[in-house]
N, C-alpha and C positions, 0 to 999 in steps of 0.2 A: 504494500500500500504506500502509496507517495506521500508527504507531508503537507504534501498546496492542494487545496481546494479548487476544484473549476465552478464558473457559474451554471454548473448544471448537478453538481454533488446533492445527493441527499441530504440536508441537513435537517434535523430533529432537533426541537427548542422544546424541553418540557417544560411544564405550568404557564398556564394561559394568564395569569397574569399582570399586573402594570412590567413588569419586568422582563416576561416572556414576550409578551406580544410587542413591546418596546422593539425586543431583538430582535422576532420576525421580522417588523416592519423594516426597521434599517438593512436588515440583510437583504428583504428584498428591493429596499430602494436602491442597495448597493450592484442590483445585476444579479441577486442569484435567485435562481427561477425555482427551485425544487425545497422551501422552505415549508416544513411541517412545524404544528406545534399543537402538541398532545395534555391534555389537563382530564385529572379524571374528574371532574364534576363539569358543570355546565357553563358556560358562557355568556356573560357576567357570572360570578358565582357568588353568592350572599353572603357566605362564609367568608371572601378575599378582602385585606386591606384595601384593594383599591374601588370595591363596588359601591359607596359613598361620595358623598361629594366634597369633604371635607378634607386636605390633605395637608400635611406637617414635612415641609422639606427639612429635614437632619442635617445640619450643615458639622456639627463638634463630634468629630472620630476621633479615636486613639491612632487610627491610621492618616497620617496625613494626606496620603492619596486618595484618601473617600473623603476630607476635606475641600479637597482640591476640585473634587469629581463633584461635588454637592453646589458649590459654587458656581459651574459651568452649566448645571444642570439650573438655577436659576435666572442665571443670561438668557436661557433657551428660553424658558417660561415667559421671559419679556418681551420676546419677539412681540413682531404686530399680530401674526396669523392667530396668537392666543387673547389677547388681548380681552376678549367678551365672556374668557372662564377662568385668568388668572389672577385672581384679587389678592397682592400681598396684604395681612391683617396683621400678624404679629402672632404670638400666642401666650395663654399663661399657663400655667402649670400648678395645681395644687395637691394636698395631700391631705390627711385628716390624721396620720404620723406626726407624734412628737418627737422631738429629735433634742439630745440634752448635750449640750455645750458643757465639757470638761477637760 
């Protein structure tokens, strides 16, 4: 088996996804024609983080590289073509945890 890919390889993307189908789509907008992508439940799925409307872009990793990667991924957000479903709002975060300072 060769190590390069043609735009004609089967490629197989599991979990349907924000993230799978993320990657189908780029693959296929990249030229490659034979893009699967397999999730066993249904499409939206109820169960998935992303079948709401409500989304928390994570920008603070331990990895810098998903720092980095979280950042470009809200440049992209700004574009114009999103413009009428990407409302930055900020977010808060609470607990009902005490937490004792010593």
């Amino acid at each position: 088996m060769s190590g390069t890919l043609s735009y004609l390889t089967l490629i197989i993307v599991v979990g349907a996804g924000v993230f799978g189908l993320s990657t189908a789509w780029w693959l296929a907008r990249a030229g490659y024609s034979n893009v699967r992508v397999l999730d066993r439940w249904q499409v939206p799925s109820p169960s998935s983080a992303g079948y709401d409307r409500n989304k928390i872009i994570q920008t603070e990793y331990v990895d810098g590289h998903f720092s980095i990667l979280s950042q470009e991924d809200i440049q992209f957000w700004r574009e114009p073509l999103w413009r009428d479903i990407f409302h930055p709002t900020g977010w808060l975060y609470g607990t009902d945890l005490v937490y004792r300072l010593s």
